[in-house]
N, C-alpha and C positions, 0 to 999 in steps of 0.2 A: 516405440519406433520399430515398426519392420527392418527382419533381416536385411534385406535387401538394402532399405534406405541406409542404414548405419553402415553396406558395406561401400555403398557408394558416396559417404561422406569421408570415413577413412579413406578410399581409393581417392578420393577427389582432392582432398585434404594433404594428402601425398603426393597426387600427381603437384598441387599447386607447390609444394617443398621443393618436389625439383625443378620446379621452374625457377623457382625463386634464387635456391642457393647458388645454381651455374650462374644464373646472375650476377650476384655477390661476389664470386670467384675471377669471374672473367675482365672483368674490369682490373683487378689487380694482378693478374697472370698478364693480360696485355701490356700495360705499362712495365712488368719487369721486364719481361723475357722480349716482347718487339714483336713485328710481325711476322718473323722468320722463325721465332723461338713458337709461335702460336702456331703455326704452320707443318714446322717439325714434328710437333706433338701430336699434330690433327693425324699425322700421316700413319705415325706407327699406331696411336690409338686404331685408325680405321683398319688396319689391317689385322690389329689385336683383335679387333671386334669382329674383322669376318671368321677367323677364329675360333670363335666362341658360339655362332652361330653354327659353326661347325658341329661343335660339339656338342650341342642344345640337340639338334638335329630335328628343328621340327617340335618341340617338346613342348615350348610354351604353348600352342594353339593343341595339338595332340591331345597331350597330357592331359587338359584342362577338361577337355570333353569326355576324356576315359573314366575321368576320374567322377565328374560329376552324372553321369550314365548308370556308376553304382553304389555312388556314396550314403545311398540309405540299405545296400544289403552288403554286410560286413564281410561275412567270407570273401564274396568276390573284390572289394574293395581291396582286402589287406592283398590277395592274390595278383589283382592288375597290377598295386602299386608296384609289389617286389616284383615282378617280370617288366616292367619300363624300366624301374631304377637300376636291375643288372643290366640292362640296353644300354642305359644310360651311362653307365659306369665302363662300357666296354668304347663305346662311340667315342665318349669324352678322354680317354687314358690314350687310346689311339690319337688324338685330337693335339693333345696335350705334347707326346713326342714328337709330329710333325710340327709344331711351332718352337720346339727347341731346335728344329733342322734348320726353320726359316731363320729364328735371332742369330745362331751361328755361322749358318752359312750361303744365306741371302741377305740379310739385313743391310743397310748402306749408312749414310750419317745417326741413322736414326734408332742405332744396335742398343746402345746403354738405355735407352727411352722403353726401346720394348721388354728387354731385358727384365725391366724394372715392372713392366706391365704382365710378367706371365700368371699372376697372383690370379689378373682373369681369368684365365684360362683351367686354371687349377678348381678356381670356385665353379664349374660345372659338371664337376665330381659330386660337386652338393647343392646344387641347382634342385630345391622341393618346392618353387614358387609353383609351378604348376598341380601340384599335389595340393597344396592350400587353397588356390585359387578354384578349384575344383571342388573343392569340402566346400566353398564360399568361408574361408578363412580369411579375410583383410586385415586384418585389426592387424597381425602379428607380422606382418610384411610388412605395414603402413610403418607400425612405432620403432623396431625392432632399424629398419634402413635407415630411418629419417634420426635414430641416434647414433649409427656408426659413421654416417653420411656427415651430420656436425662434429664431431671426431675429427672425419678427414679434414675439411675445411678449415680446423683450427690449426692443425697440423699445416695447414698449406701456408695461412699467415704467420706463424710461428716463424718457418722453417725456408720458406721458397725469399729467397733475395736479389738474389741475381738469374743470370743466363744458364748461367753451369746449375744452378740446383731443379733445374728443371725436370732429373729423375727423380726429384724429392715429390715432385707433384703428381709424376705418374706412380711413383709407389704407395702415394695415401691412398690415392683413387680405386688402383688398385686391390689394396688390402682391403679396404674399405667393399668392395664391392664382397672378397671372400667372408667378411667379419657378418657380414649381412644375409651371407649364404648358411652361413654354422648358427647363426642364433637364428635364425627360422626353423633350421632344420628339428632344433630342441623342443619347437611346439608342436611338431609331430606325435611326441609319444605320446601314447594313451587315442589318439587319433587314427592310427592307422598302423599295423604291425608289419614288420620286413622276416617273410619267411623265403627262402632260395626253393626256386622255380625250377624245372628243368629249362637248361641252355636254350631249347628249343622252344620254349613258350614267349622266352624271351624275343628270341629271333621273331616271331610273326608278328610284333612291334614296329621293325625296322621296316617295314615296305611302307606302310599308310604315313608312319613319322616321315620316310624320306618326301614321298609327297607333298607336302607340307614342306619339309626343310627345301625345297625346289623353287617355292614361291616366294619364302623367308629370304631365300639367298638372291631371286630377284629382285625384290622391294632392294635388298641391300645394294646389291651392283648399283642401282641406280639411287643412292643416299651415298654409301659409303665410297663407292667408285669413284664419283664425283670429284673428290676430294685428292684422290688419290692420281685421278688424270688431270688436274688443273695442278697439282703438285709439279710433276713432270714434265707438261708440256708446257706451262706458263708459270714454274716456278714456287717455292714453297711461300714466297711473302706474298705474291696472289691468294695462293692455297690460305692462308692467314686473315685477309679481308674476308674471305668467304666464307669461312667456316666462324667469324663471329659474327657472321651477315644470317648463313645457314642455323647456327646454335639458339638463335631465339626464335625463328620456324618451329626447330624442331622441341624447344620447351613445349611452347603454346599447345604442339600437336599431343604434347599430355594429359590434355584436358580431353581432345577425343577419345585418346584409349582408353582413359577411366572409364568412361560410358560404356563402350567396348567391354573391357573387362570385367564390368561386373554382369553384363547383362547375358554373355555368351553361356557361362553356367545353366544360369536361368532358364534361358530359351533353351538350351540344351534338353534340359530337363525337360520342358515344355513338350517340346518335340518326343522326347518317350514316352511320355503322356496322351499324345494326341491332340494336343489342346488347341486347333488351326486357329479359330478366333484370337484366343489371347495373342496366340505370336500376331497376327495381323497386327492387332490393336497396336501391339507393343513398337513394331517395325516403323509404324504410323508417326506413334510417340514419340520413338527416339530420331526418327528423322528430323523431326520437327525441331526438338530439341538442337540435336546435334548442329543443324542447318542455320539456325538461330544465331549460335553458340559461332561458327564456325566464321560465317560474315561479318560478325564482330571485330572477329580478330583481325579477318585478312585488310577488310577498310581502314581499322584502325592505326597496323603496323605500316598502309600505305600513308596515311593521313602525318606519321610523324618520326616515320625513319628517317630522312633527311637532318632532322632535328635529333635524334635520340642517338646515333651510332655512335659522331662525334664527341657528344657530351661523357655516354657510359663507357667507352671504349677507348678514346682519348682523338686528338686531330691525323693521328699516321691513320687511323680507322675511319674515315670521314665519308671515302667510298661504300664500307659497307652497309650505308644505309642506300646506297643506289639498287644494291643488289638485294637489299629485306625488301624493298616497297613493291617490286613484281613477287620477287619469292612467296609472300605470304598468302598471294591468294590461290597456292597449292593446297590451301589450309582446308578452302572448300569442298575440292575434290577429292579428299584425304579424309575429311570426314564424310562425304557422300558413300564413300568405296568401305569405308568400317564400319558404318550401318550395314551393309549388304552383307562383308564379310562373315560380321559379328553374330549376327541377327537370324542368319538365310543361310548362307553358304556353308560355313562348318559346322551349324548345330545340324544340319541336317547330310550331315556327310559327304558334299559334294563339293570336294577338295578340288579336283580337276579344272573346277569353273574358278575357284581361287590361281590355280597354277596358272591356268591360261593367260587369265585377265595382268597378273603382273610380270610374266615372261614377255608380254607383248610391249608392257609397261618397259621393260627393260631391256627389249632391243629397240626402242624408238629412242630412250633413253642415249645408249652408247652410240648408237648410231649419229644423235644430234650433236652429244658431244665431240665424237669425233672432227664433225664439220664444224662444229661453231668454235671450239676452245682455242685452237692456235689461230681465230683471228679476233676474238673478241673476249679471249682470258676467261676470268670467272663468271662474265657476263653471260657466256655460251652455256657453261654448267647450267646458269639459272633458267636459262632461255630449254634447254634439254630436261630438267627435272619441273617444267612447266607442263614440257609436251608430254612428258612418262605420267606424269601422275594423271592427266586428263584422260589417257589414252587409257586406263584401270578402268573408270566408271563405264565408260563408251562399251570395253568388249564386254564386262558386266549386264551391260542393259541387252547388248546384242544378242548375249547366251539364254538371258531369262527374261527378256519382255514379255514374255506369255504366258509366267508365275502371277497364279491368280492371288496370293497373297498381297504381292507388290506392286500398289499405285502411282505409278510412272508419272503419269501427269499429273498428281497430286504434290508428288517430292518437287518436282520440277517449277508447280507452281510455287510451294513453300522457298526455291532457291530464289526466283526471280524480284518475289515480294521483298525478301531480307536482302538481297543485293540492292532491289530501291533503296531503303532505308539505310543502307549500308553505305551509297553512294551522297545521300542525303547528311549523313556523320561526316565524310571527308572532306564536305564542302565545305562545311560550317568550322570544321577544325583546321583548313585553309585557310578560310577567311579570318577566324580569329587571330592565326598567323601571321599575317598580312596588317592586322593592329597591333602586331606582339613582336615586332622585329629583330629585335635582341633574343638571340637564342641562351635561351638558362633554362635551369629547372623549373621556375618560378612560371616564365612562358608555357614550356613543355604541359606541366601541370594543368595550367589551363586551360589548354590545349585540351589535354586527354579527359580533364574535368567535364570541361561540356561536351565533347564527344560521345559520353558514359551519357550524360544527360539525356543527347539530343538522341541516340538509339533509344535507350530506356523505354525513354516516352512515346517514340512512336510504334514502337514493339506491344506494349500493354497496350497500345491505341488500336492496332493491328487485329490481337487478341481477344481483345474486348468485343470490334465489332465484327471479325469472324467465329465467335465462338470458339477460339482453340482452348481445347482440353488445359489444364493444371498440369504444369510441369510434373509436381507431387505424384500425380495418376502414374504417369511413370514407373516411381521407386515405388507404390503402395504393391502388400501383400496381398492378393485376390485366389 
């Protein structure tokens, strides 16, 4: 098995962990704690997390390409690493006393919550995922989370009972997320050496990362802002339907970045190479894929959120499957905008077309919010992170429609064809509904059973007789 393919199994393999586990989680944090108690959490999490992104500063997308640029000549490898990681370490320690300022003396109901959450923030002291990811090291990321990650979870059924222990759930998560930062960091040696830089080598990091962190902290304003304005102006047990309406979006959208994540290295490389064809081909590929991949989801979570919220989440959660069945088909244009990102835009250094396209993303974003939340609650968020994330792909095509690389109406075909099919799934997963009246699992199942079916088939049918390439061509070594 090529590199490649086994990093995209572990990467994929992980992505699908975390989908699964908040799964697992959320169901039994709803029922203790209520919708206010889900709410609460959502809130200081999101502010934890812009945070953290704070103090990343840009790194995971940076990092990843500095790294992989010289990860076959040693000198300058052990060199870049130690000049981003004292970046790193100056960004994030800075980072880290402004959010002791915030739990102090901003914080509001939600003080003990964050309190308990600063363990994030600490962990981007030792943030080396993008140094791995850059080597193409998965394996050590994938196994290394996904056991401190079951850790926390057990910790959470152990331990979370009530309403009050609800710091007990931000503290596993928490640590959890630090325990995963120190045991990666360990597969570093022997991989890469940290010798101290001058200050100054270090400082000419911080411009091109802030770039990046610019776009990073757009994307967020309009994910994690959301969250934080339906809080406020429509209240935290709103903010509660939404964010485990929002939380299974945002799993699923794991299965994009895996693809993302392994391929940006890649093409990285690609790109110092010369290699124009390959990246074509590959941009081709993963579109395809990704586009596939992506319609799946969003027909499917439309086909049977009404049915699913309810049952995983319990009946005070019954709304938020009104708000997953529009939500998901952000899923499309989320994966159309990470092929461009991943593929095009930052292997090839052209960071500014990223800035722009999700700046725009996130003033259409705040702005929709603004107008729609105080009259139609978290329905407005959903209705505003509809418009932001559409509005990503659009300035994308505007800036580079004339990149001879990127077949516009090719992609465009590939969206049109899998949204037939896609809309062809949700009729059929309607109608069985419509024989399956009793909402259980036993229904749902069915439901989704032949839904998996009736795409499959016409997907391989699609395939078959357009000639689309092997998924496999993709992950293969060439």
């Amino acid at each position: 098995m090529s590199s490649t393919r086994k990093n995209a199994a572990y990467n994929v393999a992980y992505r699908m962990f975390s989908v699964l586990l908040p799964l697992v989680t959320a169901p039994y944090l709803s029922r203790t704690v209520g919708t206010e108690g889900v709410g609460l959490y959502s809130l200081a999490w999101s502010v934890s997390y812009i945070f953290c992104l704070i103090g990343m500063l840009g790194l995971n997308d940076y990092g990843v390409r500095a790294i992989a640029k010289v990860r076959d000549e040693p000198e300058k490898l052990n060199r870049t690493f130690s000049a981003i990681w004292q970046m790193q370490l100056l960004v994030a320690g800075v980072t880290l006393l402004l959010w002791f300022g915030y739990v102090f003396l901003a914080a509001g109901e939600e003080r003990i919550i964050a309190l308990h959450l600063t363990w994030m923030s600490v962990s981007c002291l030792c943030n080396f995922d993008w140094c791995l990811m850059g080597l193409d090291q998965f394996k050590p990321i994938a196994l290394r989370n996904t056991f401190v990650k079951i850790a926390a979870a057990v910790c959470v059924f152990l331990l979370v009972r009530r309403k009050e222990d609800l710091w007990i759930y931000a503290a596993a998560w928490s640590l959890s997320t630090l325990a995963g930062c120190l045991s990666c960091a360990v597969t570093l040696r022997g991989r890469v050496s940290f010798r101290p830089v001058p200050f100054r080598e270090s400082l000419r990091h911080i411009g091109p990362c802030a770039v990046l962190f610019i776009s990073v902290m757009a994307v967020n304003i309009y994910r994690t802002m959301n969250k934080v304005m339906v809080s406020t102006i429509a209240g935290v047990a709103e903010n509660g339907l939404y964010e485990n309406a929002e939380k299974i979006i945002y799993c699923l959208s794991g299965f994009i970045s895996a693809i993302g994540t392994v391929m940006m290295p890649k093409v990285s490389h690609m790109v110092k190479m010369g290699e124009k064809e390959r990246i074509r081909r590959h941009i081709d590929r993963s579109m395809n894929l990704v586009l596939c991949m992506v319609s799946a989801m969003a027909f499917g979570v439309a086909a049977v959120a009404d049915r699913f919220a309810p049952l995983f989440y319990g009946g005070d959660f019954a709304y938020s499957g009104a708000l997953m069945a529009p939500l998901g088909f952000t899923l499309i244009m989320i994966g159309f905008a990470n092929v461009i990102r991943t593929q095009v835009v930052l292997p090839q250094g052209r960071d500014t077309v990223f800035v722009k396209s999700v700046c725009c993303g996130a003033v259409v974003n705040l702005a929709a919010n603004a107008l729609l939340i105080p009259g139609l609650k978290s329905m407005g968020a959903v209705i505003g992170t509809l418009l932001a994330e559409m509005t990503v792909p659009v300035v994308q095509y505007i800036i580079l429609r004339k990149d001879r690389e990127l077949e516009y109406p090719k992609y465009l075909k590939y969206t049109g064809v899998y949204a037939v099919i896609g809309m062809i799934m949700l009729l059929a997963v309607k109608g069985i509904g419509l024989l399956l009246p009793e909402v259980s699992w036993i229904s749902l199942g069915v439901q989704t059973a032949a839904g998996m079916a009736v795409y499959a088939v016409l997907t391989l049918g699609y395939w078959k007789i357009s000639g689309t390439v092997q998924v496999s061509d993709l992950l293969s070594r060439s």
